[in-house]
The first five atom37 places (N, CA, C, CB, O) and aatype in JSON, in Angstrom:
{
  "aatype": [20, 20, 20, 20, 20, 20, 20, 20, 20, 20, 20, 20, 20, 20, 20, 20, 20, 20, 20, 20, 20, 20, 20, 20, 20, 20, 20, 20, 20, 20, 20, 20, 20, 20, 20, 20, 20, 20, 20, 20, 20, 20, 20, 20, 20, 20, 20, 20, 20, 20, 20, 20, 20, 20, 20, 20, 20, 20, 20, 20, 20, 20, 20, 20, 20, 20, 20, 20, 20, 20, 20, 20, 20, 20, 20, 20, 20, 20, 20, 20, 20, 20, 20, 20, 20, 20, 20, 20, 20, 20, 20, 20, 20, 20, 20, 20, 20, 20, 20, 20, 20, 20, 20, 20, 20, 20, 20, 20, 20, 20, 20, 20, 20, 20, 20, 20, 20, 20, 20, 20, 20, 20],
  "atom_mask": [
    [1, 1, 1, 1, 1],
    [1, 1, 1, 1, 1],
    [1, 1, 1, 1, 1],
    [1, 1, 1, 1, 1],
    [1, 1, 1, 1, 1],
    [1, 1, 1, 1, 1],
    [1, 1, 1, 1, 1],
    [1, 1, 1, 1, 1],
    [1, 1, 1, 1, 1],
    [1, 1, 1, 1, 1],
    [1, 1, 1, 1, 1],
    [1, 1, 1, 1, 1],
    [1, 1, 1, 1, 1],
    [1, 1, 1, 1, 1],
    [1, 1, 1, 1, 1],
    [1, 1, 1, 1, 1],
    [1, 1, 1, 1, 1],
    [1, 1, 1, 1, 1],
    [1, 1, 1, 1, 1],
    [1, 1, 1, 1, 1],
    [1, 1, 1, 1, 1],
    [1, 1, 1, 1, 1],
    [1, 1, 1, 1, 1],
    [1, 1, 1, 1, 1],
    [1, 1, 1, 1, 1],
    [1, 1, 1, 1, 1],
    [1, 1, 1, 1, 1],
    [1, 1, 1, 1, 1],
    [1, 1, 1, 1, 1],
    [1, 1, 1, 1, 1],
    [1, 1, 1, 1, 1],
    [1, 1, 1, 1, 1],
    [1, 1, 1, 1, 1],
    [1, 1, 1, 1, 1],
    [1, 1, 1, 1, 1],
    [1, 1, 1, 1, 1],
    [1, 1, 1, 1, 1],
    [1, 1, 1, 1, 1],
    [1, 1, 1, 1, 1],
    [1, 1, 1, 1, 1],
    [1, 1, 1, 1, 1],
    [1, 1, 1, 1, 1],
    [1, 1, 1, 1, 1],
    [1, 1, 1, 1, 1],
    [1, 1, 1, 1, 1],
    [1, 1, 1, 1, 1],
    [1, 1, 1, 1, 1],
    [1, 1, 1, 1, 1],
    [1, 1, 1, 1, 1],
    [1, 1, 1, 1, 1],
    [1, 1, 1, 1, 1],
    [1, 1, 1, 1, 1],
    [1, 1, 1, 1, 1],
    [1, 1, 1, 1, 1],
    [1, 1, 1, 1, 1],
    [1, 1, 1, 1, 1],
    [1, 1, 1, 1, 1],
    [1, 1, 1, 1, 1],
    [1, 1, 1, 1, 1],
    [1, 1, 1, 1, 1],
    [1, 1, 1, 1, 1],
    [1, 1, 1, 1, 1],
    [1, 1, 1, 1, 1],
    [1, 1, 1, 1, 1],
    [1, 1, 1, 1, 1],
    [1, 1, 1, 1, 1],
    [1, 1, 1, 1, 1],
    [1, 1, 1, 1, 1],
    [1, 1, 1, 1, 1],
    [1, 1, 1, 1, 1],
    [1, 1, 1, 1, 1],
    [1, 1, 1, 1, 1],
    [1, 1, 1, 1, 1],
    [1, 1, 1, 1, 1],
    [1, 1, 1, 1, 1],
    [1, 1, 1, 1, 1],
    [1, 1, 1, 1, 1],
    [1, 1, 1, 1, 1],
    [1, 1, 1, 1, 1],
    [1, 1, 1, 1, 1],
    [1, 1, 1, 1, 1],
    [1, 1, 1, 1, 1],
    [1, 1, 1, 1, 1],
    [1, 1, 1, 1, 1],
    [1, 1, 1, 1, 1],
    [1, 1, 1, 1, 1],
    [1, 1, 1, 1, 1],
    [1, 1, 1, 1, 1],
    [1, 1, 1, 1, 1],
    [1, 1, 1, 1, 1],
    [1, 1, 1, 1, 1],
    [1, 1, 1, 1, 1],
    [1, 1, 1, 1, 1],
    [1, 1, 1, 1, 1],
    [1, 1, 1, 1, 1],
    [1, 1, 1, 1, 1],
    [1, 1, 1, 1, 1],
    [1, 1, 1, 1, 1],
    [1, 1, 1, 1, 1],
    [1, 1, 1, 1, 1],
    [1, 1, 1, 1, 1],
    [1, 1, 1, 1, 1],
    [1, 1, 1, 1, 1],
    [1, 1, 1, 1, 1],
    [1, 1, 1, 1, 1],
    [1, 1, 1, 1, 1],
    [1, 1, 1, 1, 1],
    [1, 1, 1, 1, 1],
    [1, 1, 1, 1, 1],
    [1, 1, 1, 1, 1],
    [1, 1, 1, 1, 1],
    [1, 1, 1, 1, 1],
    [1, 1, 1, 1, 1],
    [1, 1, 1, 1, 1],
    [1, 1, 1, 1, 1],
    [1, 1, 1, 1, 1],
    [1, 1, 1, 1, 1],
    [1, 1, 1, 1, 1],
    [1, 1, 1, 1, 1],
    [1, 1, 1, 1, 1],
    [1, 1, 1, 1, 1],
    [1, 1, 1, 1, 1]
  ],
  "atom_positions": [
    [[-16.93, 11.88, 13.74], [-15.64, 12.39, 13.35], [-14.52, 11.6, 14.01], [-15.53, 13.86, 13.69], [-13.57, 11.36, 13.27]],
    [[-14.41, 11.03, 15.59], [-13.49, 10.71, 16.31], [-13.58, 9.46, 15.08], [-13.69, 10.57, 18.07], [-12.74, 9.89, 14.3]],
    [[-13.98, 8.47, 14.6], [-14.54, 7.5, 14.07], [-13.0, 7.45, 12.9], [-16.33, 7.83, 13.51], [-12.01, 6.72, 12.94]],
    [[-13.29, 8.27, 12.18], [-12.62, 8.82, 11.35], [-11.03, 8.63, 11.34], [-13.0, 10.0, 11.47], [-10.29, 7.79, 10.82]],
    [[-10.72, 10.2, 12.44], [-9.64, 9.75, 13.19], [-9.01, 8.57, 13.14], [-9.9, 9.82, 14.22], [-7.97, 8.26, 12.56]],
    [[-10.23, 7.56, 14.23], [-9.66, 6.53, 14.19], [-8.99, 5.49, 13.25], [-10.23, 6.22, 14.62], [-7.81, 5.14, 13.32]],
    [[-9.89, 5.05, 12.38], [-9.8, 4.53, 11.0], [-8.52, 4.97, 10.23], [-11.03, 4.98, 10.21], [-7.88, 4.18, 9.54]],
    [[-8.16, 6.34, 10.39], [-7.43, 6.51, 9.78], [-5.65, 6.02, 10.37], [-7.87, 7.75, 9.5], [-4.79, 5.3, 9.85]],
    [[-5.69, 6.68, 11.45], [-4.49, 5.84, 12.06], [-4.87, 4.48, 12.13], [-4.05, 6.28, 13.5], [-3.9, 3.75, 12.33]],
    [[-5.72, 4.02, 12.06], [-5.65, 2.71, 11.7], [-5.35, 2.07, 10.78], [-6.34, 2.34, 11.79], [-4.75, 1.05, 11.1]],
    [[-5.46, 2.18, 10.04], [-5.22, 1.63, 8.51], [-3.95, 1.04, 8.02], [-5.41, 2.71, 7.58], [-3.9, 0.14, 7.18]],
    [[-2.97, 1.57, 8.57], [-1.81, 0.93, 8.01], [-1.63, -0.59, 9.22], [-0.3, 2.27, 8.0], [-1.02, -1.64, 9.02]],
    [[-2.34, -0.21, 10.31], [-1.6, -1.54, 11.25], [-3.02, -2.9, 10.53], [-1.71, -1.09, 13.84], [-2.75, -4.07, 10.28]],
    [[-4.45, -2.26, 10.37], [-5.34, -3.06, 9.6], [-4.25, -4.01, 8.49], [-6.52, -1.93, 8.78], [-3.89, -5.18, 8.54]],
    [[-3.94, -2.81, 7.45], [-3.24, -3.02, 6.27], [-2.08, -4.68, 6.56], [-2.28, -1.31, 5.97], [-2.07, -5.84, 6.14]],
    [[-1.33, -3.94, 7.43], [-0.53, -5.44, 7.99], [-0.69, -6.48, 8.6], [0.2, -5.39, 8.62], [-0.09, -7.55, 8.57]],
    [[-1.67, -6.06, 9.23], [-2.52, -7.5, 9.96], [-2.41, -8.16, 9.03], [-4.12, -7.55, 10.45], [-1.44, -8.87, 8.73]],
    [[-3.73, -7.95, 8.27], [-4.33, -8.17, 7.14], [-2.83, -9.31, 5.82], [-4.9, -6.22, 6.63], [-2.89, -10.4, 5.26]],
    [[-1.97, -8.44, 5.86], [-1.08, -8.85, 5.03], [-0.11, -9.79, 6.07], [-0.38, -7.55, 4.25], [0.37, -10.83, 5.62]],
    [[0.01, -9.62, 6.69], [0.85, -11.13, 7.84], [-0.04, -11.95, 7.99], [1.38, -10.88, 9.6], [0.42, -13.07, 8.18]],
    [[-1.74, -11.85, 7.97], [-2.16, -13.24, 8.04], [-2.33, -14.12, 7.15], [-3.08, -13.32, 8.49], [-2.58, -15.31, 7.29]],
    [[-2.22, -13.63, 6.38], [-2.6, -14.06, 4.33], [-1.2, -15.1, 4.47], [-2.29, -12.1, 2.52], [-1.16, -16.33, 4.43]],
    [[0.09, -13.92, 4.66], [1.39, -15.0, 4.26], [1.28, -16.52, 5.39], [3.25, -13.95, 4.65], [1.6, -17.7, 5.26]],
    [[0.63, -15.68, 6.54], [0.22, -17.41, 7.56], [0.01, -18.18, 7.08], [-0.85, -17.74, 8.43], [0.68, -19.2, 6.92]],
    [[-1.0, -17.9, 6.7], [-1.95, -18.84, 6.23], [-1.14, -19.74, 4.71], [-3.52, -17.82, 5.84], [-1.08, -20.95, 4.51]],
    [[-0.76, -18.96, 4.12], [0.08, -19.95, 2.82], [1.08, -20.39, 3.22], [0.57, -19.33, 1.5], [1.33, -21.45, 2.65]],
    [[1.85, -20.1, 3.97], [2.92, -20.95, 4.86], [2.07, -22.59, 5.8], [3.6, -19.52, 6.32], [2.46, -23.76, 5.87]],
    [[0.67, -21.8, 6.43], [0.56, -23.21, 6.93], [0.06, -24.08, 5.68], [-0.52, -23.32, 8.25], [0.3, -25.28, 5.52]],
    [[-0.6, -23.34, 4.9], [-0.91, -23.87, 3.21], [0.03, -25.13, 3.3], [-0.33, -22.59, 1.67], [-0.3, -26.29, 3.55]],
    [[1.5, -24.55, 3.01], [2.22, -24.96, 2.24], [3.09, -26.44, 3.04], [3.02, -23.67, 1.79], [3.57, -27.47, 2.57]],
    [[2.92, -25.66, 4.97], [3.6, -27.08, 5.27], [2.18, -27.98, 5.67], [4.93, -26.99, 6.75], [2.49, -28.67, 6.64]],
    [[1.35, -28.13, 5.46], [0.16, -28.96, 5.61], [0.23, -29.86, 4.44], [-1.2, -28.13, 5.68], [-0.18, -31.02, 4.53]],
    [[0.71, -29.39, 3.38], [1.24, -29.75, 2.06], [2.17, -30.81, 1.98], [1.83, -28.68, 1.5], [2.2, -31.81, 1.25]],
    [[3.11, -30.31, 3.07], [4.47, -31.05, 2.8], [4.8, -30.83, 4.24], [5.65, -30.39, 1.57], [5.22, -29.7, 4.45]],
    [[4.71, -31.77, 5.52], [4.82, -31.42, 6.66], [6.0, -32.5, 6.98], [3.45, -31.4, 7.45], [6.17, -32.64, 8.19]],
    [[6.82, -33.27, 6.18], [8.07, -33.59, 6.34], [9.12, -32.46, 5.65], [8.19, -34.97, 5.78], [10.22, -32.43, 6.2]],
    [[8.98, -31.79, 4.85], [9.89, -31.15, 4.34], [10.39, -29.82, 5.33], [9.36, -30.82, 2.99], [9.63, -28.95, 5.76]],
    [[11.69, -29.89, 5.55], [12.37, -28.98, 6.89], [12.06, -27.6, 6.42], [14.26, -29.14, 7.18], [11.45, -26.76, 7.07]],
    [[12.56, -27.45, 5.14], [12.48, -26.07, 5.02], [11.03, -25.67, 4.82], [13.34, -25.6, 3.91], [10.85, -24.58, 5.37]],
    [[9.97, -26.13, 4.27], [8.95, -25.71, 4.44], [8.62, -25.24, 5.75], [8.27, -26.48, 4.03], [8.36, -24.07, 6.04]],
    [[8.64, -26.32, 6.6], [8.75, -25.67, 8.35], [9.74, -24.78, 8.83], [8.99, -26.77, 9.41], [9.61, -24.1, 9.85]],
    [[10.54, -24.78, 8.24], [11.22, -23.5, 9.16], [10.13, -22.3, 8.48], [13.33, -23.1, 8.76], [9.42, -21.56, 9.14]],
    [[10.21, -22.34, 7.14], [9.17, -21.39, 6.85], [8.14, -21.06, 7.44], [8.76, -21.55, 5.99], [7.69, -19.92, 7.31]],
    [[7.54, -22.03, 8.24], [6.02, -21.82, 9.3], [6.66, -21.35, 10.01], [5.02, -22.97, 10.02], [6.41, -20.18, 10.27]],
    [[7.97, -22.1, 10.76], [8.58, -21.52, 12.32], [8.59, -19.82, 12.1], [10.53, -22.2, 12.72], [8.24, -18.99, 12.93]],
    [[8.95, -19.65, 11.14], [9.23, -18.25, 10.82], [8.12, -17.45, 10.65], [9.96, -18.12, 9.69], [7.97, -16.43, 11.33]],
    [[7.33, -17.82, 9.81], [6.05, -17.33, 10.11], [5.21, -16.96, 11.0], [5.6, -17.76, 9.84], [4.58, -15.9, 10.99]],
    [[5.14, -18.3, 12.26], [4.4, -17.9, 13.48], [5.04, -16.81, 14.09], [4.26, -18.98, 14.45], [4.32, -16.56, 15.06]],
    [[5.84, -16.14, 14.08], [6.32, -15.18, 14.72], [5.21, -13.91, 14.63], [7.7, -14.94, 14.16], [4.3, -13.75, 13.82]],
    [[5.53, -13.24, 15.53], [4.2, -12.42, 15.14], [5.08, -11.14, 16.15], [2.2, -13.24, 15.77], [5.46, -11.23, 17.32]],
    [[5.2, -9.77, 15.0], [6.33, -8.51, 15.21], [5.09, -8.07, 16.25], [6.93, -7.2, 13.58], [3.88, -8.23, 16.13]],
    [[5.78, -7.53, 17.18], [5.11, -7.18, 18.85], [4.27, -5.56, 18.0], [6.94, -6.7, 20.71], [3.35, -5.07, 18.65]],
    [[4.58, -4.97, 16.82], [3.35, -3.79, 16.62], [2.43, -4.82, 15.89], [3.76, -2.15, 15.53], [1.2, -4.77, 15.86]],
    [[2.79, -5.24, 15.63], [0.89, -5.57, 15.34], [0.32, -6.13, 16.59], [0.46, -6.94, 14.01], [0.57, -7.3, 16.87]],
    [[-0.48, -5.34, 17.44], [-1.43, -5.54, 18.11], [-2.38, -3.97, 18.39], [-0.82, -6.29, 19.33], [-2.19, -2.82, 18.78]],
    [[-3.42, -4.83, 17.89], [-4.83, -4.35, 17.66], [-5.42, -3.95, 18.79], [-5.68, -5.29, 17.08], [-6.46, -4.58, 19.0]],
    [[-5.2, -3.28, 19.47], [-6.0, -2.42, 20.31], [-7.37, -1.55, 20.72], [-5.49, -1.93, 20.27], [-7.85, -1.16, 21.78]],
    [[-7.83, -1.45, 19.05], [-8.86, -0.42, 19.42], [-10.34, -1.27, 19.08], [-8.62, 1.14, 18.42], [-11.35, -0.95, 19.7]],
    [[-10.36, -2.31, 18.1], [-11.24, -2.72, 18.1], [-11.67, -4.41, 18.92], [-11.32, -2.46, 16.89], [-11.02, -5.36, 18.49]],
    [[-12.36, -4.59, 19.64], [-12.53, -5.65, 20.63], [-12.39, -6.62, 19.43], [-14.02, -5.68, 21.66], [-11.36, -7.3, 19.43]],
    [[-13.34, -6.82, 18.28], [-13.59, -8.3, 17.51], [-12.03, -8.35, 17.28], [-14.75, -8.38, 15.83], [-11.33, -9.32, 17.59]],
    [[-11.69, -7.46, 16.84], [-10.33, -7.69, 15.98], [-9.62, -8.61, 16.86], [-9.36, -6.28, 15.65], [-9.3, -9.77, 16.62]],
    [[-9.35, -7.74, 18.24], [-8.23, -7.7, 19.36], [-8.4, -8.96, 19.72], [-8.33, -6.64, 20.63], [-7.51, -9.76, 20.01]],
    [[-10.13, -9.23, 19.67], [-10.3, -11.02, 20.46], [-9.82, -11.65, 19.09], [-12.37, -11.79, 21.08], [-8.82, -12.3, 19.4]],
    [[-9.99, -11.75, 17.98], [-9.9, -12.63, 16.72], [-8.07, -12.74, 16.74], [-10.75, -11.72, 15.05], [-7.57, -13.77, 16.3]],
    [[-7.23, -11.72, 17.24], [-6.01, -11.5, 17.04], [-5.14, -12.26, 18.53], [-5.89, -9.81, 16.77], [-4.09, -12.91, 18.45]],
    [[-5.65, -12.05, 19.38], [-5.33, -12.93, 20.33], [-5.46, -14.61, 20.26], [-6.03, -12.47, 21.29], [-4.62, -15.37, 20.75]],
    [[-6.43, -14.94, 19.68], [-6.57, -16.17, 19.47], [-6.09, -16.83, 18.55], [-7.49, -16.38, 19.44], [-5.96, -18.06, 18.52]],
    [[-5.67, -15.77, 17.41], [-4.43, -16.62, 16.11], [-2.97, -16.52, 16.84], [-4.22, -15.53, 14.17], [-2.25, -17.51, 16.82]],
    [[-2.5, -15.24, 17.52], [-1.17, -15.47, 17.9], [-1.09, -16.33, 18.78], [-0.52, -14.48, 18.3], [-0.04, -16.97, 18.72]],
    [[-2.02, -16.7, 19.86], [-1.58, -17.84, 21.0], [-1.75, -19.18, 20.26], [-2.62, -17.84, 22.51], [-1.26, -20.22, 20.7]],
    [[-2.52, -19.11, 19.0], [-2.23, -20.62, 18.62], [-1.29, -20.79, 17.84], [-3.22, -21.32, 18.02], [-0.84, -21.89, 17.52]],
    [[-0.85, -19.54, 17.39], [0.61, -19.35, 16.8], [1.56, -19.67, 17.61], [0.95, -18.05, 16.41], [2.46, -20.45, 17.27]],
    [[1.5, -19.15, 18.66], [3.14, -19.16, 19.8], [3.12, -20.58, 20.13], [3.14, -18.07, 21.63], [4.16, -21.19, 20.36]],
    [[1.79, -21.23, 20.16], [1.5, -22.53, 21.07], [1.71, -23.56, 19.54], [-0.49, -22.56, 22.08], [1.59, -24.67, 20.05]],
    [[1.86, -23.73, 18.56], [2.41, -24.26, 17.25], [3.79, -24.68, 17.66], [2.43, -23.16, 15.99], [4.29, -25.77, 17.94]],
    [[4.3, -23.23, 17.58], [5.16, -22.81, 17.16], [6.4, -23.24, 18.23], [4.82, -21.5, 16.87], [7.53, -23.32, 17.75]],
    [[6.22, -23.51, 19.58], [6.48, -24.47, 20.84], [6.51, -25.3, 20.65], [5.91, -24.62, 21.76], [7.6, -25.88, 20.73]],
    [[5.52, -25.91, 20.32], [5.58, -27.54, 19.82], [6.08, -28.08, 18.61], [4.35, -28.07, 19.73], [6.5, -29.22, 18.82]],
    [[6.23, -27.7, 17.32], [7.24, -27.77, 16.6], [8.82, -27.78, 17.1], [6.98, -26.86, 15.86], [9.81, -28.51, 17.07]],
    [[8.52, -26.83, 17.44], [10.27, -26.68, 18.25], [10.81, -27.87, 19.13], [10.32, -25.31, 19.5], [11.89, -28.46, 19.15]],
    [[9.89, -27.98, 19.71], [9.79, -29.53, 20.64], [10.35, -30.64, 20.76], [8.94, -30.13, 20.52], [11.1, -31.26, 21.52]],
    [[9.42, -30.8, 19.16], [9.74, -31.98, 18.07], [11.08, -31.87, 17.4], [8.66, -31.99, 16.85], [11.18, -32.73, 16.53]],
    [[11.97, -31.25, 17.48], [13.32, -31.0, 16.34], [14.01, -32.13, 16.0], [14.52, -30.06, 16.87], [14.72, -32.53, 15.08]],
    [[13.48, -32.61, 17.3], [14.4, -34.51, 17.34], [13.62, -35.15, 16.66], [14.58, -35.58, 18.94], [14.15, -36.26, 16.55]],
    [[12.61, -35.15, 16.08], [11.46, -36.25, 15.68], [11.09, -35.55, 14.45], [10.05, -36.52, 16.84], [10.2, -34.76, 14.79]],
    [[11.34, -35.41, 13.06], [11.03, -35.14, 12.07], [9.34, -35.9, 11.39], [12.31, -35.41, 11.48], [8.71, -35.66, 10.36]],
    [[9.1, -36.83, 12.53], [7.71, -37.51, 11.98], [6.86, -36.85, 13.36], [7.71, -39.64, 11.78], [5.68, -36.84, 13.01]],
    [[6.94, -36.48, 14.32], [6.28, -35.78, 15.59], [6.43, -34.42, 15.05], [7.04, -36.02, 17.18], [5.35, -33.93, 15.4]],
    [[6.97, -33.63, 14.53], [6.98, -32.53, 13.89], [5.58, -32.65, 12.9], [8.43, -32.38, 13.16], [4.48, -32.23, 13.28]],
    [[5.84, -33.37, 11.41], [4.87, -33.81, 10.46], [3.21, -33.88, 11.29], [5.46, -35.39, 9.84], [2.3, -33.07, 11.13]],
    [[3.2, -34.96, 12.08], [2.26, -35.65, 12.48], [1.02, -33.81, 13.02], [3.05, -37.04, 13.93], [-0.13, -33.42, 12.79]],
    [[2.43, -33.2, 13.9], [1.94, -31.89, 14.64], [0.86, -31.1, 13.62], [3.37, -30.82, 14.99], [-0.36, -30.96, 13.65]],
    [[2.27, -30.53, 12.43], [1.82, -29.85, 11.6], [0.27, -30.32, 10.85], [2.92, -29.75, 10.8], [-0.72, -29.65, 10.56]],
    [[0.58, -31.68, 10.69], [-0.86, -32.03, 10.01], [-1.83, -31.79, 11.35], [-0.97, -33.89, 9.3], [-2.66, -30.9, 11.16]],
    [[-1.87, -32.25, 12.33], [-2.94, -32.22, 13.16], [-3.47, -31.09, 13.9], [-2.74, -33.02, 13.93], [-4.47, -31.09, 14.62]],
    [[-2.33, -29.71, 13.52], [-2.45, -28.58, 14.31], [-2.61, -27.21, 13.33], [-1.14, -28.53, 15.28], [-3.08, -26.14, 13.7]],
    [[-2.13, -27.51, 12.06], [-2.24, -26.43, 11.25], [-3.56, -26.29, 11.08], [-1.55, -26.51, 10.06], [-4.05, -25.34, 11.68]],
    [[-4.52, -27.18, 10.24], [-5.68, -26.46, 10.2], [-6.92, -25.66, 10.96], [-6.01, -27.03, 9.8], [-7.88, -25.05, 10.49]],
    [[-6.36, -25.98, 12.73], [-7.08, -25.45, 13.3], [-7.07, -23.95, 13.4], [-7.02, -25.99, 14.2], [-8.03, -23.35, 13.89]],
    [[-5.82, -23.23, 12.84], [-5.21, -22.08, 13.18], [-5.37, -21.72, 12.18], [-4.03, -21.95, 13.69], [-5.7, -20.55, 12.35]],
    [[-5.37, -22.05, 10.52], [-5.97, -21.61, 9.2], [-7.61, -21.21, 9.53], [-5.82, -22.94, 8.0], [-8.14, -20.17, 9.14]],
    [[-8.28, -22.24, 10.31], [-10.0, -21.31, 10.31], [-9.59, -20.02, 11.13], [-11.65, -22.31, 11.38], [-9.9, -18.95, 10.62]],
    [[-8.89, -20.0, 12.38], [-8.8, -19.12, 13.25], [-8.6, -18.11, 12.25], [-7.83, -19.33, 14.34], [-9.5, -17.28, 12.14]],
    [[-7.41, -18.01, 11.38], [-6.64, -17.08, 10.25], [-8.11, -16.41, 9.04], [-5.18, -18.42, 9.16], [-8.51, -15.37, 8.51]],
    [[-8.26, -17.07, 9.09], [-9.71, -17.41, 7.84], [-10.91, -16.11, 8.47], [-10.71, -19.71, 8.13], [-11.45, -15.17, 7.89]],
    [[-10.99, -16.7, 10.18], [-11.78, -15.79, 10.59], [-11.68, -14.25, 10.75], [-12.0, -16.21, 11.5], [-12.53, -13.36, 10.6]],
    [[-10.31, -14.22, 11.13], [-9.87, -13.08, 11.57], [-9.87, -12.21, 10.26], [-8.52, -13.24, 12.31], [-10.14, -11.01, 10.24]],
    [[-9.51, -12.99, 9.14], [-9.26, -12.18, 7.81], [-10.95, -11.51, 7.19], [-8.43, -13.48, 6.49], [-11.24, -10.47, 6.59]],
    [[-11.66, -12.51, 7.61], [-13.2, -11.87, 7.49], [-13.39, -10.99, 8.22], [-14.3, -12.64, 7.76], [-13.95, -10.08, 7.61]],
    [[-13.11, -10.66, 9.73], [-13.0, -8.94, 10.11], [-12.39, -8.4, 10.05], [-13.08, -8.4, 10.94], [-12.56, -7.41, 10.76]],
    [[-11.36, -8.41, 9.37], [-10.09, -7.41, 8.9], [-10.92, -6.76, 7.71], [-8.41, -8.31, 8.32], [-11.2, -5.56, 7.6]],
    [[-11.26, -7.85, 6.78], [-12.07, -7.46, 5.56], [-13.47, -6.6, 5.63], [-12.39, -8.73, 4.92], [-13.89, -5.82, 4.77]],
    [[-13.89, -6.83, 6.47], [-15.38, -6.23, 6.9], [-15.16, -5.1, 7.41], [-16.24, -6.99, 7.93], [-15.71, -4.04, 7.1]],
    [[-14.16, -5.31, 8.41], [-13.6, -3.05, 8.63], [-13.04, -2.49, 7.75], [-12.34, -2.43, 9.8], [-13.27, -1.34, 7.36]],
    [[-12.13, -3.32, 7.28], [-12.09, -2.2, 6.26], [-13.04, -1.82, 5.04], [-10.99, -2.35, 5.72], [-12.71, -0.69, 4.69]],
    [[-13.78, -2.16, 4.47], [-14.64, -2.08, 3.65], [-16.01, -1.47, 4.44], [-14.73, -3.41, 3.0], [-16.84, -0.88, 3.74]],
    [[-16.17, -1.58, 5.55], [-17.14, -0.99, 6.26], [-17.76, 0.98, 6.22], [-16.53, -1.45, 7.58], [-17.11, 1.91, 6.69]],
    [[-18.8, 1.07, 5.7], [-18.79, 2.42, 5.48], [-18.41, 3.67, 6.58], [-20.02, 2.56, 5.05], [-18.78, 3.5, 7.74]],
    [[-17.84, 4.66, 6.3], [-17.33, 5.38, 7.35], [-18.29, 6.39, 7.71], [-16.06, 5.94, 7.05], [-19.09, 6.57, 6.79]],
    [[-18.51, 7.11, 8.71], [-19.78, 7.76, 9.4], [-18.76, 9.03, 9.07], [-20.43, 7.28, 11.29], [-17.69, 9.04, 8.46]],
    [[-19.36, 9.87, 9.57], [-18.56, 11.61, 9.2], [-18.94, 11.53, 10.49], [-19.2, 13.16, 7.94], [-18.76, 12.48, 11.25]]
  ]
}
């Protein structure tokens, strides 16, 4: 029953995870795409941000899978900034740093997906 409970107040912060990592991920999509174009990157800059309620607390995979996309988020997202003077050290970043943080995104979205779809116990 506590199970339950849980799940249930859970669900809406699942729900947003879930939906902030998706838009990540097509943002880094999009400047991996086009990693000279400014506004595409501000679009990532904007993206890596990550709103202080979403953090996942109750389940360990999540909490570890969620820690490890936002610090490679914040740690991007630093180094872009970095670069503001260098529009090709920016590029070069994005290409060499986005996809590592899309598997991270990729992963995390496979246990987002797996709890929630996971059968519930009474």
């Amino acid at each position: 029953m506590g199970f339950l409970v849980a799940f249930g107040d859970w669900g809406p912060l699942l729900s947003r995870l879930y939906r902030k990592a998706e838009a990540l991920d097509g943002a880094c999509l999009r400047a991996w795409g086009h990693p000279q174009d400014h506004a595409v990157r501000d679009e990532l800059l904007s993206a890596l941000e990550w709103d202080s309620s979403l953090r996942p607390d109750h389940t360990p995979v999540i909490r570890e899978l969620f820690v490890e996309v936002h610090d490679h988020s914040v740690d991007l997202s630093v180094r872009i900034r970095a670069t503001a003077d260098s529009p090709e050290g920016a590029a070069r970043l994005i290409s060499d740093r986005v996809q590592g943080l899309r598997q991270r995104l990729a992963t995390l979205l496979k246990a987002l997906e797996a709890r929630r779809t996971a059968p519930r116990t009474e």
